[in-house]
C-alpha positions in Angstrom: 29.2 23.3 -39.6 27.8 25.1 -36.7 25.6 24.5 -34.2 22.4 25.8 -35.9 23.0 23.4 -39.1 20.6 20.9 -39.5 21.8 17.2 -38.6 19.4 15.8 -40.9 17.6 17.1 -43.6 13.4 16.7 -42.9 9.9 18.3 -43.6 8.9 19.8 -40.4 5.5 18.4 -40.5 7.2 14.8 -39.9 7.6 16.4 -36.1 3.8 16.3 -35.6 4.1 12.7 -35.9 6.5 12.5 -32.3 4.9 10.9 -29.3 5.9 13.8 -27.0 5.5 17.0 -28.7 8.2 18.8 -26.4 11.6 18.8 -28.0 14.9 20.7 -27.2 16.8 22.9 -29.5 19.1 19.9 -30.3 16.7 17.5 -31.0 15.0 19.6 -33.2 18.3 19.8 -34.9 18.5 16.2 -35.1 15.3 16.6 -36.9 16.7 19.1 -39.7 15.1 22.1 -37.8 17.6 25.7 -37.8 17.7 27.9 -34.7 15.9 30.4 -37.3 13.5 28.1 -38.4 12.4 27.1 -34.7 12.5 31.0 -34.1 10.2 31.7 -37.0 7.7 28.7 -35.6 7.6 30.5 -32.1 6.7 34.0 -33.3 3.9 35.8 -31.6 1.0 33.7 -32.6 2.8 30.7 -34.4 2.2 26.6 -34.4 5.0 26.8 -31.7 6.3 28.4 -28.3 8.9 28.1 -26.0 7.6 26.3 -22.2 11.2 26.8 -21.0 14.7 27.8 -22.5 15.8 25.3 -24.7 12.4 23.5 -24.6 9.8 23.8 -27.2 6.5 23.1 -27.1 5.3 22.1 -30.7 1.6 23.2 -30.3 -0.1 26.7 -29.5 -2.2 26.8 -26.6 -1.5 25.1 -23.0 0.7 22.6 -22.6 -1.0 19.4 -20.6 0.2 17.8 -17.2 2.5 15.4 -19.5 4.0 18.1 -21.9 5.1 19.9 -18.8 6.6 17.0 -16.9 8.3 16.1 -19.7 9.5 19.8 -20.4 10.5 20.4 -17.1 12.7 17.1 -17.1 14.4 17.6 -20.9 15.1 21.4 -19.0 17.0 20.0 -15.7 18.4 16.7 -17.6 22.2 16.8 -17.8 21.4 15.3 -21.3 19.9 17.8 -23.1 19.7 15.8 -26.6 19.0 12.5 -24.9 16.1 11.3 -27.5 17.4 11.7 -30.4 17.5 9.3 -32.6 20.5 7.1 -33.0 20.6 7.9 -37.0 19.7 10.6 -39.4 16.0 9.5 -41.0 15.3 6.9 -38.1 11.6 6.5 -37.6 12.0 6.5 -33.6 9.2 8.0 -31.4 10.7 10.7 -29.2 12.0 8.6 -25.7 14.4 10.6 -23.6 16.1 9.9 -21.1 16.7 11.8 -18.2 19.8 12.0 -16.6 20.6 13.0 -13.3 16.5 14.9 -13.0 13.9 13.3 -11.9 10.6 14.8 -10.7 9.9 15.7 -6.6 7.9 17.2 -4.3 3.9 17.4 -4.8 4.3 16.1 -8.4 5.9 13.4 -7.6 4.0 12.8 -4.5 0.5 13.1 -7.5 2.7 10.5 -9.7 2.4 8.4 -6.7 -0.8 8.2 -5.8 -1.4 10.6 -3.3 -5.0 11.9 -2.7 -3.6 14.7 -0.4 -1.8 16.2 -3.1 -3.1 18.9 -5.5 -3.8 17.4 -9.1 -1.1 18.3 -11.3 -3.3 21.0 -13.6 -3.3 23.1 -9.9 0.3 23.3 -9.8 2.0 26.1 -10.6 5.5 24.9 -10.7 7.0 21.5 -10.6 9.9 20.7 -8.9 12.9 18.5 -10.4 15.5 17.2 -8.2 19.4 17.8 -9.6 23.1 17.3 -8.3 23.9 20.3 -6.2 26.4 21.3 -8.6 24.5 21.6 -11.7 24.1 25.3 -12.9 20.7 25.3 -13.1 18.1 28.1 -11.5 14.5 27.8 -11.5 12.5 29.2 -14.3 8.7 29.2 -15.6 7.0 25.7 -14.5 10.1 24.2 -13.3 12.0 24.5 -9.8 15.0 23.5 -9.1 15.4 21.7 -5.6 19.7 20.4 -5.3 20.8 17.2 -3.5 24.4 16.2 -2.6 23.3 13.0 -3.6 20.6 11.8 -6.2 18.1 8.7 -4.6 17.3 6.0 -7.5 14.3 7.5 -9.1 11.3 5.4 -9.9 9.6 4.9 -12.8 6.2 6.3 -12.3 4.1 6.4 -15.5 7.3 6.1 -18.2 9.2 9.4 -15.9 11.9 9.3 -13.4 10.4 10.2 -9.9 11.9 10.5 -6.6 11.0 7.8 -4.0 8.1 9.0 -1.2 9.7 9.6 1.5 12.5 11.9 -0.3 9.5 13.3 -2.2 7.7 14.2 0.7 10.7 16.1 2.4 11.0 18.2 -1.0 7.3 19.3 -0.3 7.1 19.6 3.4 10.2 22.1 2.9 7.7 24.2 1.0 5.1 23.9 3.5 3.9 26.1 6.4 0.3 24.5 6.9 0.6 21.9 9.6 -2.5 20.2 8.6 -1.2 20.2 5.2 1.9 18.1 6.6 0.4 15.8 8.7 -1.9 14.6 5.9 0.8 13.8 3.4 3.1 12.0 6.0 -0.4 10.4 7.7 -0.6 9.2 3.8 2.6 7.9 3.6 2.7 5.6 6.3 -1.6 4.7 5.8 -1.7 3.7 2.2 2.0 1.6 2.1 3.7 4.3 0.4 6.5 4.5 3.0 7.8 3.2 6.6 7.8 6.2 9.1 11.3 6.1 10.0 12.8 6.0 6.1 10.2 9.4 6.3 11.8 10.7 9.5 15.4 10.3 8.1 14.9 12.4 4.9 13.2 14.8 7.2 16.2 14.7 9.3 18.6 15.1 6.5 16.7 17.7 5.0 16.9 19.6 8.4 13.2 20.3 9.2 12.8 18.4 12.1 13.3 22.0 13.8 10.0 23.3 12.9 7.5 22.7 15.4 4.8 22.2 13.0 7.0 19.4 11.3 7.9 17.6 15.1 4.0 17.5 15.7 3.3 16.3 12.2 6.2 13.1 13.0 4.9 12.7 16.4 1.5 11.7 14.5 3.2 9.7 12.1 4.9 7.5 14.3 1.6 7.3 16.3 0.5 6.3 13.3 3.2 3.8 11.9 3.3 2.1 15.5 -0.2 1.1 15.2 -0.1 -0.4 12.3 2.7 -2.0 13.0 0.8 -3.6 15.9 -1.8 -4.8 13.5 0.9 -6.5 11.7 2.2 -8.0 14.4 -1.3 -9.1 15.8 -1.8 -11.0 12.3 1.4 -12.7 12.1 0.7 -14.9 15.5 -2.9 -15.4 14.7 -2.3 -15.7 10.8 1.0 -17.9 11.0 -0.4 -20.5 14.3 1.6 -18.6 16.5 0.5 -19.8 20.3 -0.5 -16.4 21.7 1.7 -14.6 23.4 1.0 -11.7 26.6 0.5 -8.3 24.8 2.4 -5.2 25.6 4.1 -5.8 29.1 6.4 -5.0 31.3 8.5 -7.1 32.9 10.6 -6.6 36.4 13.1 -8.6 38.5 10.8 -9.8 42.1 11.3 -6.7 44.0 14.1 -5.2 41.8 14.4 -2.7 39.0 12.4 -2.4 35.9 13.8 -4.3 33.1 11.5 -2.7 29.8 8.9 -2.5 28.2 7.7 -5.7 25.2 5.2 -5.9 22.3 4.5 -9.5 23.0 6.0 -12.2 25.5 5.8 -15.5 25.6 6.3 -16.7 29.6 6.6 -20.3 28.9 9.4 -20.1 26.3 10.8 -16.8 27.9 10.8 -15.4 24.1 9.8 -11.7 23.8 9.5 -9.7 20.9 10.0 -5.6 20.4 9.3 -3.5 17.5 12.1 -1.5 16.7 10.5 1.6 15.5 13.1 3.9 16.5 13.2 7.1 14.0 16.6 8.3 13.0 16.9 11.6 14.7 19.6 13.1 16.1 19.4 10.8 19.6 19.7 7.9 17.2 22.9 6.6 18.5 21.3 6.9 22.4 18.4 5.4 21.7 20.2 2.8 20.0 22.1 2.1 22.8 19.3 2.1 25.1 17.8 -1.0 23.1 20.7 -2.8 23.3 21.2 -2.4 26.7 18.0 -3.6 27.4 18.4 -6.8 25.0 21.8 -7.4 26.3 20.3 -7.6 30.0 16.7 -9.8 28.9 19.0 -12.2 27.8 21.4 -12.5 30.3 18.4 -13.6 32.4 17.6 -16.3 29.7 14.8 -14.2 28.1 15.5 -14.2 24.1 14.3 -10.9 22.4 13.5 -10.8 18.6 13.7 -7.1 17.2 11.1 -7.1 14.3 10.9 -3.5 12.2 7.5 -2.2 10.6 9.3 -2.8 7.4 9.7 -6.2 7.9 6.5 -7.2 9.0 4.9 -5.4 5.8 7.3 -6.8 3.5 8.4 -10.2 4.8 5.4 -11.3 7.5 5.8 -15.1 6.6 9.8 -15.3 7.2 9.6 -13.1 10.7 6.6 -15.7 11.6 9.4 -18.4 11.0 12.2 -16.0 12.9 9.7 -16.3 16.0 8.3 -19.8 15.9 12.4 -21.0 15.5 12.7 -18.8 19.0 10.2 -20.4 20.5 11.2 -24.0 19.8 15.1 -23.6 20.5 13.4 -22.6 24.3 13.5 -26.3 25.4 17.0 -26.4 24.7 18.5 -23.6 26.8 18.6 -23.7 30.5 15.6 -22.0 32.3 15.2 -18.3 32.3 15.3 -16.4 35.0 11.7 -15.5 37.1 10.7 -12.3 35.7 7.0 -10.7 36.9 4.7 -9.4 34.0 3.1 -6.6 34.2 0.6 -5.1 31.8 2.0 -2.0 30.3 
């Protein structure tokens, strides 16, 4: 037996019957379908053609936004017979699975939602996202984009897809239009997709924080992100019977130095809170220490600080609500704070 005999033995009109009409060479094999046979069905004006090598579409004419997804994922998969079913005459529709592929860039961003995006019938390739070692190169519809290490994909309409904010590095490494940019990563952070600084990091990581039209694009975004996080932060006290607090402030030592800036402060309990919306760049570590230098004095003067991150207050407003009101009622039991002036920032 070689590789071009047939697995299992059946009429080739049972393939119209798949879900997906795009098969590989092996599992049109599985389905009793030669090399020759597949050859003959892809002559110059057959029932068949070839979208990518190893891939066959089983239809003439264009293949639709689905048949090409699905092609360009049975091309990058390590898998290439994943699908097939378990046993020779099994009536199983066609599911594959796709191992180590999963879609990126502007598709994915279109799987998930984005308005920003092009629709997928504008697109002339899609990219699919692969271990760095994988001997793959890009071909027809598909483009390979390599990682040194795959994110979990999500499943986005039945196919794996890379999370947004990966997603969005893949296409703003493809992208020269600034405007372009700051739409998709103003998306991102507007619509819920993502949290600016998990975008900053992949843009970080991807190394295109270097381009000056990229830098002005994350300068929006965390304009952006801030704000909302803000809102957030606004609805929590009022939402959760929070007694208000003094909005954005700074606070200094009577006639000494300054000792920060604070997102809300509450004088009678000495209980401040800061959002941490630092974005991982390369002064990470600094910055970093900068905040905790700050907390580490506040609260040597009695002054408690709760750090509360954008992600956080979108995903979990009700337990940071009880993170602060717990603050606020240990107050009575520590000693007096120090006298602080506040300032409006």
């Amino acid at each position: 037996m070689n590789h071009n005999t047939p697995l299992s033995p059946r009429p080739l009109h049972h393939l119209a019957d798949v879900r997906r009409r795009v098969l590989t060479a092996a599992q049109l094999r599985a389905h009793g379908v030669s090399a020759a046979e597949t050859n003959e069905q892809c002559r110059a004006g057959g029932p068949w053609q070839q979208i990518l090598p190893g891939v066959f579409l089983l239809h003439p004419g264009p293949p639709t936004s689905e048949e090409r997804l699905h092609a360009v994922l049975l091309f990058a998969a390590r898998e290439r017979n994943a699908g097939v079913p378990a046993q020779p005459g099994a009536e199983e529709p066609h599911r594959p699975l796709y191992t180590e592929a999963m879609i990126t860039g502007l598709a994915a961003l279109t799987l998930h939602g984005f308005s920003a995006t092009p629709p997928l019938t504008a697109l002339d390739s899609i990219d699919v996202l692969v271990p760095r070692l994988r001997r793959l190169r890009s071909t027809g519809c598909a483009r390979i984009v390599r990682t040194a290490s795959l994110p979990a994909p999500e499943q986005v309409t039945g196919l794996p897809v890379a999370p947004v904010p990966r997603a969005l590095a893949d296409a703003v490494a493809e992208l020269s239009d600034a405007g372009a940019v700051r739409r998709l990563l103003t998306e991102a952070v507007r619509g819920g997709h993502c949290e600016p600084a998990a975008v900053v990091r992949e843009l970080n990581q991807a190394k295109l924080l270097s381009r000056p039209h990229v830098v002005d694009a994350v300068d929006s975004l965390l304009a952006e992100g801030r704000a909302i996080a803000e809102d957030r932060l606004y609805a929590m006290v009022r939402e959760h019977g929070l007694p208000d607090p003094v909005w954005n402030v700074d606070l200094r030592l009577p006639g000494g130095p300054h000792l920060g800036g604070l997102d809300a402060y509450w004088p009678e309990h000495a209980v401040a809170v800061e959002l941490d919306t630092r974005a991982p760049r390369q002064d990470e570590d600094a910055l970093w220490s900068e905040y905790a230098r700050k907390r580490e004095h506040l609260e040597r003067l009695g002054i408690t600080v709760v750090y509360i991150t954008p992600k956080k207050l979108r995903d979990a407003l009700e337990q940071q609500a009880a993170v602060v009101r717990t603050a606020l009622m240990a107050s009575t039991d520590r000693d007096p704070a120090a006298y602080v002036v506040v300032l409006p920032r």
